[in-house]
C-alpha positions as CSV (number, residue, x, y, z in Angstrom):
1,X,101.3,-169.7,-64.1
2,X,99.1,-168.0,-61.1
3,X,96.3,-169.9,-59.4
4,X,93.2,-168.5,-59.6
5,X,91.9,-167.1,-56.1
6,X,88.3,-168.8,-57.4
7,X,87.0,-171.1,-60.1
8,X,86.1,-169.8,-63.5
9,X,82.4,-169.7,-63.8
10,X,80.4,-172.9,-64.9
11,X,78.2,-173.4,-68.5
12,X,74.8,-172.0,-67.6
13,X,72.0,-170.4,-68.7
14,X,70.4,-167.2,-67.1
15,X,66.8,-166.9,-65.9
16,X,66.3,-164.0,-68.8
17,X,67.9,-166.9,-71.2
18,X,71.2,-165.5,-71.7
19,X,74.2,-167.7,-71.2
20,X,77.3,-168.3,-69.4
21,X,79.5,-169.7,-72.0
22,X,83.0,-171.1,-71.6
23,X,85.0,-170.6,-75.0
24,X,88.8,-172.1,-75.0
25,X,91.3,-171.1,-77.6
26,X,94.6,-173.9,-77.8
27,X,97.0,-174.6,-80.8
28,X,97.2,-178.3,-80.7
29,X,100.4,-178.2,-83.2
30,X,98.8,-181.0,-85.6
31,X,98.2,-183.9,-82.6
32,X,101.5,-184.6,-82.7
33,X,102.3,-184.4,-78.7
34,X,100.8,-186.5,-76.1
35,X,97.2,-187.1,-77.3
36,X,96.1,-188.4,-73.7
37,X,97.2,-185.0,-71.7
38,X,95.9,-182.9,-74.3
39,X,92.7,-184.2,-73.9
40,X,92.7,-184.4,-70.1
41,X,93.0,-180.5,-70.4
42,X,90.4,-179.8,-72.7
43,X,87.6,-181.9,-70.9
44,X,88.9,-180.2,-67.3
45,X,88.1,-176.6,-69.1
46,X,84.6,-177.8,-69.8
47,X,84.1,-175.6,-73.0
48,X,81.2,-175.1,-75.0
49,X,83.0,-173.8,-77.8
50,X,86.6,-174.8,-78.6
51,X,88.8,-172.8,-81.2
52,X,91.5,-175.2,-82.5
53,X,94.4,-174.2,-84.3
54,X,96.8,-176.1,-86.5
55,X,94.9,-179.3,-86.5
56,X,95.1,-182.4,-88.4
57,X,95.2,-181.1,-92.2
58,X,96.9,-184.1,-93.8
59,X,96.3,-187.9,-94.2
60,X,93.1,-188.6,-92.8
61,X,92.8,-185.4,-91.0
62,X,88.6,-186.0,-90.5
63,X,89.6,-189.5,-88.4
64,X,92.4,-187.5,-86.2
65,X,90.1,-184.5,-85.7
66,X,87.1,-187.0,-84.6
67,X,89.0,-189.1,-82.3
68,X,90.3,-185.9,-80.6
69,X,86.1,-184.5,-80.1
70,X,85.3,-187.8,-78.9
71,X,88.0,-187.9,-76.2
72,X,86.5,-184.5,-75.4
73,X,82.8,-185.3,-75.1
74,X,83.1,-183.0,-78.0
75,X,81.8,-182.6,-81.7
76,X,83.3,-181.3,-84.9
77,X,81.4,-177.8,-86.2
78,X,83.6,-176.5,-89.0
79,X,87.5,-176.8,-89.7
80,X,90.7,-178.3,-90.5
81,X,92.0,-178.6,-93.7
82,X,89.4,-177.2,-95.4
83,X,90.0,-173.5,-93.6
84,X,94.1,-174.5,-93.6
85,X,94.3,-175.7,-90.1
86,X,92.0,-173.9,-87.6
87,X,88.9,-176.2,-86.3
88,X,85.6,-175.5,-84.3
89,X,84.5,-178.1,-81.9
90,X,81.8,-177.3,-80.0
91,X,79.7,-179.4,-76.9
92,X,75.7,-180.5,-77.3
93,X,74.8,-177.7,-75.8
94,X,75.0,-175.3,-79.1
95,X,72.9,-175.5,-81.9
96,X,74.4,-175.0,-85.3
97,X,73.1,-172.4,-86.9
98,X,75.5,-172.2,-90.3
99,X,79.3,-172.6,-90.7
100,X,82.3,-171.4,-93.2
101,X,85.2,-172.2,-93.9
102,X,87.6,-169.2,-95.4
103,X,91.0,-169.3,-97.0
104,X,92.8,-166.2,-96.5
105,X,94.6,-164.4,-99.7
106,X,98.0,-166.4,-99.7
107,X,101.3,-164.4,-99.9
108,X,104.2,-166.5,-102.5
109,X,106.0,-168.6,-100.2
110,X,104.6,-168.6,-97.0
111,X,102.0,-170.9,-95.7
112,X,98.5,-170.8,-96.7
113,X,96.0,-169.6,-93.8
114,X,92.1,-169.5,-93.3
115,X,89.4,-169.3,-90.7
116,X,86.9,-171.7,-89.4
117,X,83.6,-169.8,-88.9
118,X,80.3,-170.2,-87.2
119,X,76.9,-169.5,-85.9
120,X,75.5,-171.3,-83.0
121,X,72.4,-170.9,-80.4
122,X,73.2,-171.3,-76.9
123,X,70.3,-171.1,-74.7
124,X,68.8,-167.8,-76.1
125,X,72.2,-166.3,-77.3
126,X,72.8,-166.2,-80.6
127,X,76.7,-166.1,-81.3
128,X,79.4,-165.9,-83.8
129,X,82.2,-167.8,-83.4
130,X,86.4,-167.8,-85.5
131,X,89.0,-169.9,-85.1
132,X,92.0,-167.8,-86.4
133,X,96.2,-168.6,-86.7
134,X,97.7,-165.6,-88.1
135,X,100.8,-165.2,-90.3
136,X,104.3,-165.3,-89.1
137,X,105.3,-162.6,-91.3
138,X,104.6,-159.2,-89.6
139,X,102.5,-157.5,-92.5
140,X,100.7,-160.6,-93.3
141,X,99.4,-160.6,-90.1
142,X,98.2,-157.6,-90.1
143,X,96.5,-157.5,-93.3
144,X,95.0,-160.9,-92.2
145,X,93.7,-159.5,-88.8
146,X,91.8,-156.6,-90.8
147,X,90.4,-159.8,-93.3
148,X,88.9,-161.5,-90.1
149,X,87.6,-158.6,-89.0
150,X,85.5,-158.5,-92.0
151,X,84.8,-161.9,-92.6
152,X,83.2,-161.0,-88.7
153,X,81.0,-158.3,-89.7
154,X,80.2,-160.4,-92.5
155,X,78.5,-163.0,-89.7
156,X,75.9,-160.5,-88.9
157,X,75.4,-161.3,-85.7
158,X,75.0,-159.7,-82.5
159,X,77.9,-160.9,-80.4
160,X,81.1,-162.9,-81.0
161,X,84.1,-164.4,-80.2
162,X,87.3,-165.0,-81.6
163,X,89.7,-167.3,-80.3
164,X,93.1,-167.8,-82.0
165,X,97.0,-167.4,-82.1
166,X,98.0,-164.6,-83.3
167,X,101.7,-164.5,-83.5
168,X,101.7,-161.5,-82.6
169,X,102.0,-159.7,-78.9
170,X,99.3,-157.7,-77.3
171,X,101.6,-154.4,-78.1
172,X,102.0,-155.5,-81.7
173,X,99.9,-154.3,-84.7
174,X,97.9,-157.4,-85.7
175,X,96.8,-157.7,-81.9
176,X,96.5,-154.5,-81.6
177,X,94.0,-153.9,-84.7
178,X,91.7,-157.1,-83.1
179,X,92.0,-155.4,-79.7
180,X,91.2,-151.7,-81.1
181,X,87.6,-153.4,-82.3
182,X,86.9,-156.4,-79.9
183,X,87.2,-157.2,-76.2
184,X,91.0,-158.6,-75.4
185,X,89.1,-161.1,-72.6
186,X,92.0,-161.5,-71.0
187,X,93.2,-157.8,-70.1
188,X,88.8,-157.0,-69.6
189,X,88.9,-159.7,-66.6
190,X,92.0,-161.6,-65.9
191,X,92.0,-165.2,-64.7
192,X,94.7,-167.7,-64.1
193,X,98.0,-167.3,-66.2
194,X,99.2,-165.2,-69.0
195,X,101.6,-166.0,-71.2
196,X,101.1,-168.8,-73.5
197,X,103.9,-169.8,-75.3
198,X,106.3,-171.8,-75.2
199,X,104.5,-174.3,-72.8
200,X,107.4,-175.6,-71.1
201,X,108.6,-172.3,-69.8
202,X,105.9,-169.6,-71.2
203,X,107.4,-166.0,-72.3
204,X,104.9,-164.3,-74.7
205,X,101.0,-163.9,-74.7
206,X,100.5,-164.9,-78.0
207,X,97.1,-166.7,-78.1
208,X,93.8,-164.3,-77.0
209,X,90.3,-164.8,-77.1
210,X,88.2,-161.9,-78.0
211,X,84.9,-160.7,-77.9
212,X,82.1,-158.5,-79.4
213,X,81.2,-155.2,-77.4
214,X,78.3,-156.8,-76.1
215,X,79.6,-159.8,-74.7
216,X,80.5,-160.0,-70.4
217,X,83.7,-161.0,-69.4
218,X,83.7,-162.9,-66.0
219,X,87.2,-164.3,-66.3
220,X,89.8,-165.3,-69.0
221,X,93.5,-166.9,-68.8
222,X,95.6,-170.0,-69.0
223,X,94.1,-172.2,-66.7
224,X,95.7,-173.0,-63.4
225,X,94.4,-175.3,-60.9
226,X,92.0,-177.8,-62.8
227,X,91.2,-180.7,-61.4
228,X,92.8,-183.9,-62.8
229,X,95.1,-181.3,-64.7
230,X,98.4,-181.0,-63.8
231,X,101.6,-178.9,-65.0
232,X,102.9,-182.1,-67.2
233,X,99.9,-182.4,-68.7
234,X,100.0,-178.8,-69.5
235,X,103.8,-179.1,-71.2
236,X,102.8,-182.3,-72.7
237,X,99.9,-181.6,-74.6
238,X,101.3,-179.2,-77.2
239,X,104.1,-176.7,-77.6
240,X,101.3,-173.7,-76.7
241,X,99.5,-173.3,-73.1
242,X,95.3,-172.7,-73.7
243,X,93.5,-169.9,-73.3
244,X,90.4,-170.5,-71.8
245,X,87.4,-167.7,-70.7
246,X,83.8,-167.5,-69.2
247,X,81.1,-165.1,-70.9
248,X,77.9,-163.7,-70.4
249,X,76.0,-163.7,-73.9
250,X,72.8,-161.8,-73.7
251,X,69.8,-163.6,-75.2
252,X,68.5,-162.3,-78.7
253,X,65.1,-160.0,-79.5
């Protein structure tokens, strides 16, 4: 991973109330790593809006998934099992407008995926938010990246962000289709690392956090140099590195 030459902009809202929001995407492979370092990580990235993916979707899922947002200073928004393992946490600082959770068509013999949707209020932004994990298989991916692309639209709302793993590489076609109508933060305004997976010795940028058109970029990456964060934590939380990125929401009419 690179170190960033200067910190990723702080949570804050604008004097014309737009707001600076921090959004972190991170597969958290069910809990099933070292609880303690995983959280350590998220409450050093200071998100507003977290995008989870593969949490707890089994035997009391809802107890795992609270115990993680209370480590965090977080709360649970919409998620889990109920959308097939992505989860929206989210700090006090939003206001909940509506949530969804969406199962995706399922394909005979693979798993089962969904999306964990959202409208919140920051400030006086008014933003979408999707927690996606994509298929393995290279044309269920696809299909599922055009699905979530509708299910955005569907929102109807001025700006949004996606944050997910996508299995899929920035050159290949599921990525490719998100990037050809959204933002790829990380390629607008790179910020710390880039590869995310696997977290011991990262290869492959396979997790991305997106945005509307509208949206500013002011930085996106793995982050590197967090304070109270170190590398082990970073290889011990999961099996995936997070992406974590700073935007500029303009307020609403």
């Amino acid at each position: 991973m690179v170190t960033p030459p200067t910190p990723l902009p702080d949570s804050r809202t604008e004097p014309d109330g737009s707001a600076v929001v921090r959004v972190l995407s991170y597969n958290v492979r069910s809990l099933r790593d070292d609880t303690e370092a995983l959280a350590r990580v998220i409450r050093a990235c200071a998100p507003d809006l977290v995008c989870l993916q593969e949490a707890p979707r089994f035997f009391r899922w809802r107890k795992a998934a609270a115990r993680l947002a209370a480590r965090t200073d977080l709360v649970m928004l919409a998620g889990g099992a109920t959308a097939a393992g992505p989860m929206l946490l989210c700090s006090l600082r939003a206001t909940v407008e509506r949530t969804e959770d969406v199962l995706l068509p399922r394909t005979p013999g693979l798993h089962r995926r969904g999306l964990a949707t959202a409208v919140v209020r920051i400030a006086g932004a008014r933003l979408g938010v999707v927690s996606c994990h994509l298929s393995l298989e290279r044309e269920e991916r696809r299909t599922q990246a055009g699905l979530l692309l509708d299910h955005l639209d569907a929102l109807e709302v001025p700006h949004a962000v996606v944050g997910g793993d996508l299995n899929d590489v920035p050159d290949g076609p599921a990525f490719r289709r998100l990037a050809g109508r959204l933002q790829d933060c990380r390629t607008v305004r790179p910020w710390g690392g880039e590869p995310t997976f696997p977290a011991p010795e990262p290869v492959k940028r396979i997790d991305a956090v997106f945005a509307t058109g509208g949206v500013e970029v002011l930085g996106c990456g793995v982050p590197a140099g967090l304070p109270g964060v170190t590398g082990a934590d970073l290889r011990a939380a999961t099996d995936h590195l997070p992406v974590l990125a700073a935007l500029r929401v303009p307020a609403g009419a």
